[in-house]
C-alpha positions as CSV (number, residue, x, y, z in Angstrom):
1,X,128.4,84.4,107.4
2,X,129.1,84.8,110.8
3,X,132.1,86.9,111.3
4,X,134.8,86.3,114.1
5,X,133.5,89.7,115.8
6,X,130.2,88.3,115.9
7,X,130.9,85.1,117.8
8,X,130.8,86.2,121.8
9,X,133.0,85.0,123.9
10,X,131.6,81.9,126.3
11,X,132.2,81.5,129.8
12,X,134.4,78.8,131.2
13,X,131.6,77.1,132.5
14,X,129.3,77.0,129.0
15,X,132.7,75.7,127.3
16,X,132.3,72.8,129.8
17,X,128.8,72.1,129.1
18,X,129.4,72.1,125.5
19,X,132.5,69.1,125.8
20,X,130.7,67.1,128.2
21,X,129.6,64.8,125.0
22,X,133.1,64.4,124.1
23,X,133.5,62.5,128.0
24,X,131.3,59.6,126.4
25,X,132.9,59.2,122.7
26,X,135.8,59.0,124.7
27,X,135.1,56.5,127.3
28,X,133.8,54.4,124.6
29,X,137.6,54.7,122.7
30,X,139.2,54.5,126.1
31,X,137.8,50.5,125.7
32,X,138.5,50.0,122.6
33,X,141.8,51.3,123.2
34,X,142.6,49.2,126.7
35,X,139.1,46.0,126.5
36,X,138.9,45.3,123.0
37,X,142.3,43.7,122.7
38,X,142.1,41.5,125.6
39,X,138.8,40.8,124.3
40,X,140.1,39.4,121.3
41,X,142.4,37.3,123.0
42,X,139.7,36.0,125.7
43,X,138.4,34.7,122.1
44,X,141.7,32.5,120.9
45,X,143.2,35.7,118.8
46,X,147.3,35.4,118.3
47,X,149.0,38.6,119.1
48,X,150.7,38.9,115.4
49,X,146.5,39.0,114.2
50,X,146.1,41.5,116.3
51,X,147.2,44.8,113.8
52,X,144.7,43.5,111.4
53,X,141.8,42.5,113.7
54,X,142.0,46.8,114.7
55,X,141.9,47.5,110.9
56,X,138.4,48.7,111.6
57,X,139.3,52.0,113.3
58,X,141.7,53.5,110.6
59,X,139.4,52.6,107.8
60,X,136.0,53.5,109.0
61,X,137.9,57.0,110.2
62,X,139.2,57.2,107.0
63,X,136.1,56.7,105.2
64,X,133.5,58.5,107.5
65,X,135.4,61.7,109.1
66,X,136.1,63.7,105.6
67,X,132.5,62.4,104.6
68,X,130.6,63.6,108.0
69,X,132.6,66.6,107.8
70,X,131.4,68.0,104.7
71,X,127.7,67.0,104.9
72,X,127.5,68.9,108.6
73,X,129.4,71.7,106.5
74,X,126.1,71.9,104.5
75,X,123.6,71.0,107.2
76,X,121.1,73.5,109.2
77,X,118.1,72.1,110.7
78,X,116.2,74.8,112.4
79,X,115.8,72.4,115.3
80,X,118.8,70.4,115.4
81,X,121.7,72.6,114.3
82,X,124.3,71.7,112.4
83,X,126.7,69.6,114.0
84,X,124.6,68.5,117.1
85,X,122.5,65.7,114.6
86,X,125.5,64.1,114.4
87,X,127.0,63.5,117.0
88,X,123.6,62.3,118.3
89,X,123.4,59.5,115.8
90,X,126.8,58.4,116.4
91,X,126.0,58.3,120.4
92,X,122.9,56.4,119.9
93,X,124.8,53.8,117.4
94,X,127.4,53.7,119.6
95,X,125.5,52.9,122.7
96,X,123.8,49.9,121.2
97,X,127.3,48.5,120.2
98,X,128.9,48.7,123.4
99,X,125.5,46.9,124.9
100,X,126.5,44.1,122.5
101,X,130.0,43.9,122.6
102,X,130.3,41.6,125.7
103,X,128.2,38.9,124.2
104,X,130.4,38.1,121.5
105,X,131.1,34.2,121.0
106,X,133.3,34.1,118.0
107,X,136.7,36.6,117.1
108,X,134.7,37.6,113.8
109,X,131.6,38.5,115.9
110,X,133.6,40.8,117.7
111,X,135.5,42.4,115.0
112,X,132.2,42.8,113.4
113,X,131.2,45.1,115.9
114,X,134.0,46.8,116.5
115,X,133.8,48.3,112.5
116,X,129.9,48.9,113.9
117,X,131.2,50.8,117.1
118,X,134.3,52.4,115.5
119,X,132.1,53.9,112.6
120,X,129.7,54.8,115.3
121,X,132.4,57.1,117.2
122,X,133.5,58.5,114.4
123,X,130.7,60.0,113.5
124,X,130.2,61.8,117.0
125,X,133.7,62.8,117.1
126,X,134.4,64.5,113.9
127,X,131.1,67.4,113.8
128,X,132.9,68.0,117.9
129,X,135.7,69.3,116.6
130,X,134.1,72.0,114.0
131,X,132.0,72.4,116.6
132,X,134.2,74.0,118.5
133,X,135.7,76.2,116.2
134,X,132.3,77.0,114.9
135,X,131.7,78.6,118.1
136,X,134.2,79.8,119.7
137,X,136.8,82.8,118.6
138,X,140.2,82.4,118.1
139,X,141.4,83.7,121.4
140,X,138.8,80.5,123.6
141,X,140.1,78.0,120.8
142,X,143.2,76.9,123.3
143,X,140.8,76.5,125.8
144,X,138.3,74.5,123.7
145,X,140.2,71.6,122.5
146,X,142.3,71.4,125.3
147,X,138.8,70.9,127.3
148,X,138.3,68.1,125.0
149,X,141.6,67.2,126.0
150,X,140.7,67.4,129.5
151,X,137.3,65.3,128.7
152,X,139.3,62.8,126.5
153,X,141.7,62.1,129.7
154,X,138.5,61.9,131.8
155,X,136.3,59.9,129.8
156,X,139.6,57.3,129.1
157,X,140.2,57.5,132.7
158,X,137.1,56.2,133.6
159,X,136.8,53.4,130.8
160,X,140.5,52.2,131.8
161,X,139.3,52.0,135.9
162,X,136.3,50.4,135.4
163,X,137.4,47.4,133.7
164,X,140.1,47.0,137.0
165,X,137.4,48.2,139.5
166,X,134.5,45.6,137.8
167,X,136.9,42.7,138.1
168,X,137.6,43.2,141.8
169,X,133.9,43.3,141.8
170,X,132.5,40.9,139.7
171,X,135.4,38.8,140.0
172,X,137.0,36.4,137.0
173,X,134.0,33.8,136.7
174,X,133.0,33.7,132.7
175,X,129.5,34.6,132.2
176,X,128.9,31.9,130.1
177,X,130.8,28.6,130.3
178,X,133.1,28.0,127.3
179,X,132.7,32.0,126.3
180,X,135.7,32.9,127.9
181,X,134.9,36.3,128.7
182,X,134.4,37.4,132.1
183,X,131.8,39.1,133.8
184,X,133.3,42.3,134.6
185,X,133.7,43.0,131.1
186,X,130.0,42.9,130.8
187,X,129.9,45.4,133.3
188,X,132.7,47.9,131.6
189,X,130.7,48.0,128.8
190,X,127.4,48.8,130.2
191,X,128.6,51.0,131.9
192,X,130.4,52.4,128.4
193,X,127.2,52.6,126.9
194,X,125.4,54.9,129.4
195,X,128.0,57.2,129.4
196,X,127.9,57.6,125.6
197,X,124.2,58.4,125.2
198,X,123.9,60.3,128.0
199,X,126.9,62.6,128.0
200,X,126.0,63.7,124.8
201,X,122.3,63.9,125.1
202,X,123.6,66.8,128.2
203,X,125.9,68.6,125.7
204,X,123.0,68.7,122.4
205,X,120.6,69.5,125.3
206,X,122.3,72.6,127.1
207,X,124.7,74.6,123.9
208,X,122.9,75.6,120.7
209,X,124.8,76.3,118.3
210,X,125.2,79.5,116.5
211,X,122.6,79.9,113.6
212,X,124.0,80.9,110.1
213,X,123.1,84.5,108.4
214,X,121.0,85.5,105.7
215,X,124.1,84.9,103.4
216,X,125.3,82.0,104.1
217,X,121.4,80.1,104.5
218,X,121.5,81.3,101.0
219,X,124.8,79.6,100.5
220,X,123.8,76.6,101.7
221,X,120.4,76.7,99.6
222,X,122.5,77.0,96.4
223,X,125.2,74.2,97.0
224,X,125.1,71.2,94.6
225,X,122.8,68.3,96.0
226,X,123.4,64.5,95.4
227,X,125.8,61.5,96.7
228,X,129.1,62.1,95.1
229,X,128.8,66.2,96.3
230,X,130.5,65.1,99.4
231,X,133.3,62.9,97.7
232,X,134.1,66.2,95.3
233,X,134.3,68.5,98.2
234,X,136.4,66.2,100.5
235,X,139.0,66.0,97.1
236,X,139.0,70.1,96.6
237,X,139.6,70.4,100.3
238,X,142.6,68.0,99.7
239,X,143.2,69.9,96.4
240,X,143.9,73.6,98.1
241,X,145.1,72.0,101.5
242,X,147.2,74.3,103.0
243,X,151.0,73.6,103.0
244,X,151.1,73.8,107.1
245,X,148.6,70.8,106.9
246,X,150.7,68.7,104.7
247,X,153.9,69.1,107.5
248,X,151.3,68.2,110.0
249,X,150.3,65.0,108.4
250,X,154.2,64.0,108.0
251,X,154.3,64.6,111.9
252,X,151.0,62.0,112.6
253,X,152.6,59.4,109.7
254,X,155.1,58.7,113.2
255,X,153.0,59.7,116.1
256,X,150.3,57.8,115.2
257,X,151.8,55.0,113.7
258,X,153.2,55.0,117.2
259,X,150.0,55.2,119.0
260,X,148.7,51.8,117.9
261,X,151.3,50.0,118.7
262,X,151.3,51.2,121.8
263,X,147.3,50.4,122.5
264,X,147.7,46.7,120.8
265,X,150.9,45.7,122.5
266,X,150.9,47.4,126.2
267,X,148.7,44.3,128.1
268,X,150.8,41.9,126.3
269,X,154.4,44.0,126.9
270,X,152.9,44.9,130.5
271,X,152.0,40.6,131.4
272,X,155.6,40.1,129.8
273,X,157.7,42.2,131.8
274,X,156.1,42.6,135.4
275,X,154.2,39.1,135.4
276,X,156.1,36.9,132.8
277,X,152.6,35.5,131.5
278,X,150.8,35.9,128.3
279,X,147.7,35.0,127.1
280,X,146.2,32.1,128.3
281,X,147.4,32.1,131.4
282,X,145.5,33.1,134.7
283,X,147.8,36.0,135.7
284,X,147.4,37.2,132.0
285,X,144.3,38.4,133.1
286,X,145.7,40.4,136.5
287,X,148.2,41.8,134.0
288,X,145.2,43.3,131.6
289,X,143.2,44.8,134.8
290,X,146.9,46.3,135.6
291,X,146.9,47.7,132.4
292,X,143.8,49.4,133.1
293,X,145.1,51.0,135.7
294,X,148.4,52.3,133.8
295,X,146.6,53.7,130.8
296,X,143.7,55.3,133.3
297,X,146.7,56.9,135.2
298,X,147.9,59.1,132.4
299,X,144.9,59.4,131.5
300,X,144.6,61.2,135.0
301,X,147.6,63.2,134.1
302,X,146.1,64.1,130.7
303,X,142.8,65.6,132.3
304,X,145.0,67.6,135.2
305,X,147.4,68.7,132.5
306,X,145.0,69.8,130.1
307,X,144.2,73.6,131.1
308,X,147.8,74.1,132.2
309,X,148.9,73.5,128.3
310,X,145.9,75.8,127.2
311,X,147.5,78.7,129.4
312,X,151.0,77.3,128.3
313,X,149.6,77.8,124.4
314,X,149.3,81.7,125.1
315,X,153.2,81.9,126.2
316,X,154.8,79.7,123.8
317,X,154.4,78.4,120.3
318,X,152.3,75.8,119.9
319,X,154.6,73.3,117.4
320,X,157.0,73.8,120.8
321,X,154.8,73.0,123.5
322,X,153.4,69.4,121.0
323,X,157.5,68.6,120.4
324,X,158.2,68.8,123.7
325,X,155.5,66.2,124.8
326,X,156.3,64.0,122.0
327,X,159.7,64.0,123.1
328,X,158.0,63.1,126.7
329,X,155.9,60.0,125.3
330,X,158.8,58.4,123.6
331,X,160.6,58.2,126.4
332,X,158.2,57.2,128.5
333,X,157.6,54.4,126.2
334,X,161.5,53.6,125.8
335,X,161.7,52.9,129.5
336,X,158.4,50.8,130.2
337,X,159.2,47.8,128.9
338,X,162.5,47.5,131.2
339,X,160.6,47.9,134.2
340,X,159.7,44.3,135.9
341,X,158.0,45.9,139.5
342,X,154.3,46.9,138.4
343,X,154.1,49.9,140.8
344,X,157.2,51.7,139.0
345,X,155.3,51.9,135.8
346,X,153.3,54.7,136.9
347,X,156.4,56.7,136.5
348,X,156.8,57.2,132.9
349,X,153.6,57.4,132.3
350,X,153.6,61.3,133.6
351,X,155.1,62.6,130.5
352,X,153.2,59.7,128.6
353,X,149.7,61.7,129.4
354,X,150.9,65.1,129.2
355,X,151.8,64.2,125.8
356,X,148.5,62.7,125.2
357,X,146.7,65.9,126.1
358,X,148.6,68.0,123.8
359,X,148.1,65.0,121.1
360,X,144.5,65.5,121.2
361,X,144.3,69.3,121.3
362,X,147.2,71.1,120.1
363,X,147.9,70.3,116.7
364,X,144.4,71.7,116.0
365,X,145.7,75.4,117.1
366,X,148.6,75.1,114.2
367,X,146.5,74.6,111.6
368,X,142.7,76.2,112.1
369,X,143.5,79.9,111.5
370,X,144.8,78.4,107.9
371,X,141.4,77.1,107.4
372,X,138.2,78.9,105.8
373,X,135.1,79.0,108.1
374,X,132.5,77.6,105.6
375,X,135.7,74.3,105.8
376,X,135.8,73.6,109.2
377,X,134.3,70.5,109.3
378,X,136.0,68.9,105.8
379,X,139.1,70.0,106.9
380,X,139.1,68.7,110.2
381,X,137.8,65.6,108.7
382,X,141.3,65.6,106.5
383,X,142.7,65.8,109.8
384,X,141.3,62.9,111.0
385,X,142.4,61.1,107.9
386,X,145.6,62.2,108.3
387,X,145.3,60.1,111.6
388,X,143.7,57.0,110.4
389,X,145.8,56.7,107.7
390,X,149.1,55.9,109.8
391,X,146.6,53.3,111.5
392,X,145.9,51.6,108.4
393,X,149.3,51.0,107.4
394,X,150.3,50.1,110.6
395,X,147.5,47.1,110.8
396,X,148.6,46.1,107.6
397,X,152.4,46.2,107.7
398,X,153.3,46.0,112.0
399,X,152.4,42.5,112.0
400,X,155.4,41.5,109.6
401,X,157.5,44.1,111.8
402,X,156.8,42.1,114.8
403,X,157.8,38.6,113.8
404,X,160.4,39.8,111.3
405,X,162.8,42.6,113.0
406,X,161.0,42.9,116.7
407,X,161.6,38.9,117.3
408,X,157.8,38.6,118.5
409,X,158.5,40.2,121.7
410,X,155.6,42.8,122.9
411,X,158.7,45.1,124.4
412,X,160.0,45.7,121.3
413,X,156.8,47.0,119.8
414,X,156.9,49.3,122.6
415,X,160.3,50.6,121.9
416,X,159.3,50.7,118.3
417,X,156.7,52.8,119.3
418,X,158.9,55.1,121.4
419,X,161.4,55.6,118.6
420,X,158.5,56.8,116.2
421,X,157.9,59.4,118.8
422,X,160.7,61.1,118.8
423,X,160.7,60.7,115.1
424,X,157.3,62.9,115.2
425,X,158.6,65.3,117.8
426,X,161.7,66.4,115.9
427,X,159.5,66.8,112.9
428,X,156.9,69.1,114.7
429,X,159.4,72.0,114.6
430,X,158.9,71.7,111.0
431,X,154.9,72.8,111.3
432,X,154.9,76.4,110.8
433,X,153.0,79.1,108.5
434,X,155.8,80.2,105.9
């Protein structure tokens, strides 16, 4: 097996080269997270349907993750490597569903291919994350997933500006009459599905990944073959999870519980407040573009804030730095539903995307050194689920929330959201090795 001594330090620039795939699988979540919504309502969907017409991403995660993770733990192709066929796969699926997305006529089309897409994403996205600790040693680890930080930021930025930059371009005309969706989101999602393919295509084509030893090829050639193997290992991984990995998935029951909410309800809270409109409406569709631009603004703070929190990880702990920028997000998100002026909403947002950064890279830094080597990819699968799961019971139990406690009003959800936050943040200085 290959030792940590053996695994060379990488330059700044190869550790680039090696994330640029993450740029695409991010663009494509960046519309899901900001097109897919407004999608649905462009097709007649009521906002408490929403939660459950987004089931898709937490099961699919939830399913797929733990499972890709442990077959890439006992993959080597010669030619492919070990991670890399993965994430190609998922790129390629992933491309072909955000071609088709646009041409949806029916809400069920749609959510048909958004369990496509999502499963699609998934399976990129999970092998990226071993990946990175498969080749990199502990002391570049900071550096590498907070560049997929930086990339996630990027790649979100990009999805969340084109669908405001298309429809100043393309205007609101519906491509086809009675379709009700618009031409520039046609254009969002072409554009989504080059950067997909070809982002990752650059990262498979320039990093190879590091080839196993003598030992562990042998290790590999001895494992148990067959369908369930994956299912068993995935359950002994849960088995002898390590105890720091259970406070962490208590922290991400709240964060990302959070997280939906916010990404379902922000157009509809964002048309509320600063346009008084909602679906159906002409300005409701100003109001989604403006959402574009909010979300692809922190996003912009995410990607500039990135490498400043990878240098901030080598002064201070790291379950300080993520409470911290919890603390940031909530209230961020307790204050942007009281603001009626558009232009003020890119105040919050600031500590909204350096929270985001740390969200997506500094939780894996409390937990990897726990982790065996021959694991990485099961376990960060299980961290993944520990993700989705929050998501599923969200989309099952946030749409009884809404009309039940939050009076149907979109602000609330966002205040819902921002209280779960600070839940997660005060529980983060609970994740440490005893």
């Amino acid at each position: 097996m290959t030792t940590e001594a053996q695994r060379p330090s990488l330059s700044f620039w190869q550790i680039i080269n090696m994330n640029v795939g993450f740029f695409g699988i991010q663009y494509s979540f960046g519309l899901q997270q900001t097109a897919i919504n407004p999608l649905y309502s462009f097709l007649n969907a009521r906002p408490e349907e929403l939660p459950l017409l987004n089931l898709a991403g937490p099961v699919t995660g939830l399913l797929i993750q733990p499972i890709i993770g442990a077959m890439s733990d006992r993959t080597w192709l010669p030619r492919w490597g070990r991670r890399k066929p993965y994430f190609l796969v998922g790129a390629i699926f992933c491309s072909l569903c955000l071609f088709l997305f646009p041409f949806s006529r029916t809400l069920w089309m749609a959510a048909g291919l958004l369990w496509i897409l999502d499963a699609a994403n998934n399976t990129a996205m999970e092998p990226y994350r071993a990946f990175i600790a498969d080749k990199l040693p502990s002391s570049q680890r900071a550096t590498g997933f907070l560049t997929q930080s930086f990339f996630t930021g990027l790649g979100i930025t990009l999805a969340n500006l084109s669908l405001f930059g298309f429809q100043k371009l393309l205007g609101g005309e519906t491509a086809i009459s009675g379709s009700g969706i618009p031409y520039w989101v046609y254009g969002s999602f072409f554009f989504g599905a080059l950067c997909s393919i070809g982002s990752v295509w650059y990262s498979t084509s320039t990093t190879p990944e590091i080839p196993p030893d003598a030992q562990e090829l042998e290790r590999l050639k001895n494992l148990k073959r067959g369908v369930l193997e994956p299912f068993r290992e995935i359950l002994q991984a849960i088995k002898e999870m390590p105890s720091i990995m259970w406070r962490l998935a208590l922290v991400y029951l709240f964060q990302w519980y959070a997280m939906f909410c916010y990404w379902q309800f922000v157009s509809l809270s964002i048309a509320k407040s600063a346009w008084n409109t909602a679906p159906g409406n002409p300005l409701y569709e100003e109001a989604v573009a403006w959402t574009g631009l909010v979300n692809g603004f922190y996003n912009i703070v995410t990607f500039l804030s990135a490498f400043g929190l990878a240098w901030l990880t080598g002064k201070i702990s790291p379950r300080y730095i993520h409470a911290i920028c919890l603390a940031f997000a909530a209230i961020s998100l307790l204050l942007l539903p009281t603001m009626t002026n558009p232009y003020l909403m890119f105040a919050p947002m600031v500590g909204f995307g350096v929270a985001w950064a740390s969200m997506m890279g500094v939780p894996y830094l409390l937990v990897m050194d726990n982790i065996p080597r021959e694991r990485f990819g099961v376990y960060t699968g299980i961290i993944n689920m520990m993700i989705v799961v929050p998501m599923i019971i969200q989309t099952l139990s946030f749409g009884w929330v809404y009309e039940t406690f939050l009076g149907s009003e979109p602000g609330h959800a966002i205040w819902f959201a921002g209280s779960c936050l600070m839940v997660a943040s005060a529980l983060t200085l609970r994740v440490y090795k005893k």
